[in-house]
VMD Tcl script that draws the C-alpha trace (Angstrom):
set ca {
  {-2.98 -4.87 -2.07}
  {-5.38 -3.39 -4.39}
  {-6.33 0.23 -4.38}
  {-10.18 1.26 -4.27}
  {-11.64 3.86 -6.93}
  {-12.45 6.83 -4.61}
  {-15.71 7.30 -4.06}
  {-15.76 11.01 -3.24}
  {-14.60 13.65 -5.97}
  {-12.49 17.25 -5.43}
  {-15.15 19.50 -4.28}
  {-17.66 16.95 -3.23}
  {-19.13 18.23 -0.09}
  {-19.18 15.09 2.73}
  {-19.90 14.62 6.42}
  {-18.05 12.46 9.24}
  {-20.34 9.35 9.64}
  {-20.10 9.70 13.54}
  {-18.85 13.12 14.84}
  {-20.43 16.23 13.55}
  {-18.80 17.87 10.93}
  {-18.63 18.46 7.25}
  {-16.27 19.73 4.70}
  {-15.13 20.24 1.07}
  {-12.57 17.21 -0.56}
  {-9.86 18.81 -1.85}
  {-7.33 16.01 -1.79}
  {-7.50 12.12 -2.02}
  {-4.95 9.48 -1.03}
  {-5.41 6.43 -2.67}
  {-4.61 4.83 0.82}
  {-3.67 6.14 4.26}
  {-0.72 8.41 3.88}
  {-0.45 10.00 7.28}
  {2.05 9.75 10.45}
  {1.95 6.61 12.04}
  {1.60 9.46 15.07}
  {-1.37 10.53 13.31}
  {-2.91 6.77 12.97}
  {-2.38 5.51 16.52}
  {-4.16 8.54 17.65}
  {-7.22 7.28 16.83}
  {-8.84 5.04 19.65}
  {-8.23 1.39 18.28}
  {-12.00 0.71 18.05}
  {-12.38 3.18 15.64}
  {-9.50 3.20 13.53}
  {-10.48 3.25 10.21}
  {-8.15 0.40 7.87}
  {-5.52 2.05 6.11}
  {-6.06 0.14 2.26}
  {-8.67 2.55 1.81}
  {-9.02 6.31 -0.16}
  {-8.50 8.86 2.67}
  {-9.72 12.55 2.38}
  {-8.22 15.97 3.32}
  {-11.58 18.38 3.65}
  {-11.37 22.17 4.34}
  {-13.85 21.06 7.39}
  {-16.16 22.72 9.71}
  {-17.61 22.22 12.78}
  {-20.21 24.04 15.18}
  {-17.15 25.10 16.90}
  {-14.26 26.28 13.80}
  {-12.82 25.50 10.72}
  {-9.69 23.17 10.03}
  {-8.06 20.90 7.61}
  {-9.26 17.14 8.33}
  {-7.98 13.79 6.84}
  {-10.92 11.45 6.94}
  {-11.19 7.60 5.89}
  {-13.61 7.12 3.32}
  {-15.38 4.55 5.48}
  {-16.47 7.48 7.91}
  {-17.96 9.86 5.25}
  {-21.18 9.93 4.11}
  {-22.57 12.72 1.25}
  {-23.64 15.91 2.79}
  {-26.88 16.94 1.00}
  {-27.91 20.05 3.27}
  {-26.72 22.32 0.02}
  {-25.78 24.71 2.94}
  {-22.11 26.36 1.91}
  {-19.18 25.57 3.32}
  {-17.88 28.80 5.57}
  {-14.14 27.74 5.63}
  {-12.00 30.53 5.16}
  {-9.64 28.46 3.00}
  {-12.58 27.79 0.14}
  {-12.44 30.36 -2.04}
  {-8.62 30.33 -2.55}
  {-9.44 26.55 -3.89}
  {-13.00 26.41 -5.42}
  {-15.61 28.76 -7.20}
  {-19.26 28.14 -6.45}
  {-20.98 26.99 -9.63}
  {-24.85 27.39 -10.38}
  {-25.32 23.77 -10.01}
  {-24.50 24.00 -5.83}
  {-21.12 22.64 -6.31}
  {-17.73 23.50 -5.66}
  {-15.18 23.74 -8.54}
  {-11.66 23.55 -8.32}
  {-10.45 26.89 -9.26}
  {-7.95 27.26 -12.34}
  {-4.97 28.73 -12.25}
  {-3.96 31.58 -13.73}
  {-0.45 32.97 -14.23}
  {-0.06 36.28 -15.68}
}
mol new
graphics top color blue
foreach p $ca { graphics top sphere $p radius 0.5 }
foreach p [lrange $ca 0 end-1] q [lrange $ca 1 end] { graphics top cylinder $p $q radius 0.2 }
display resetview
C-alpha cells in the first residue's frame, strides 16, 4: 500500500466537504490511525477509505469547538479568512500577517 503526500499542511485552515464545520490542521496521519470503534462509527456509506492522510483540526462548528479527525477526502480549503475561535489555537499557532496560522515554537527557559 502506498502512502499519499498530504495535501493539507499544519495550520492550513479546511472545511468538512459535507457537514458544516471548519478547523485548523494540526496533525496528519499518513493513513487512518484511529479505533476501529472510531471507524465503524461512521455510517458505511460514508466511510471515508482508510489508505488515505487523515487530519486532527482544532474544529468549530455553529454550535462549539472540539478536536476532529477528518479524512482528507472530506476536506476542502476554507477561504473565508475568518479566524478560527477555538480555544485551543493560540497554545499551538501565532497568527501571521499573511492570514495564516503558524505553528508556534517552543521555548524552554
Amino acid at each position: 500500500m502506498e502512502t499519499m503526500q498530504a495535501k493539507y499542511a499544519i495550520g492550513e485552515v479546511v472545511k468538512h466537504r459535507i457537514y458544516p464545520f471548519r478547523g485548523v490542521v494540526f496533525d496528519v496521519d499518513p493513513t487512518f490511525s484511529n479505533t476501529e470503534e472510531w471507524y465503524n462509527s461512521i455510517p458505511e456509506d460514508v466511510r471515508p477509505r482508510r489508505d488515505q492522510p487523515f487530519y486532527h483540526l482544532l474544529a468549530e462548528n455553529a454550535e462549539s469547538e472540539y478536536i476532529a479527525y477528518v479524512s482528507e477526502q472530506n476536506l476542502v480549503p476554507d477561504t473565508s479568512e475568518e479566524p478560527v475561535r477555538h480555544p485551543q489555537i493560540e497554545e499551538m499557532f501565532e497568527l501571521g500577517d499573511d492570514g495564516r496560522y503558524h505553528a508556534r515554537t517552543k521555548t524552554f527557559n
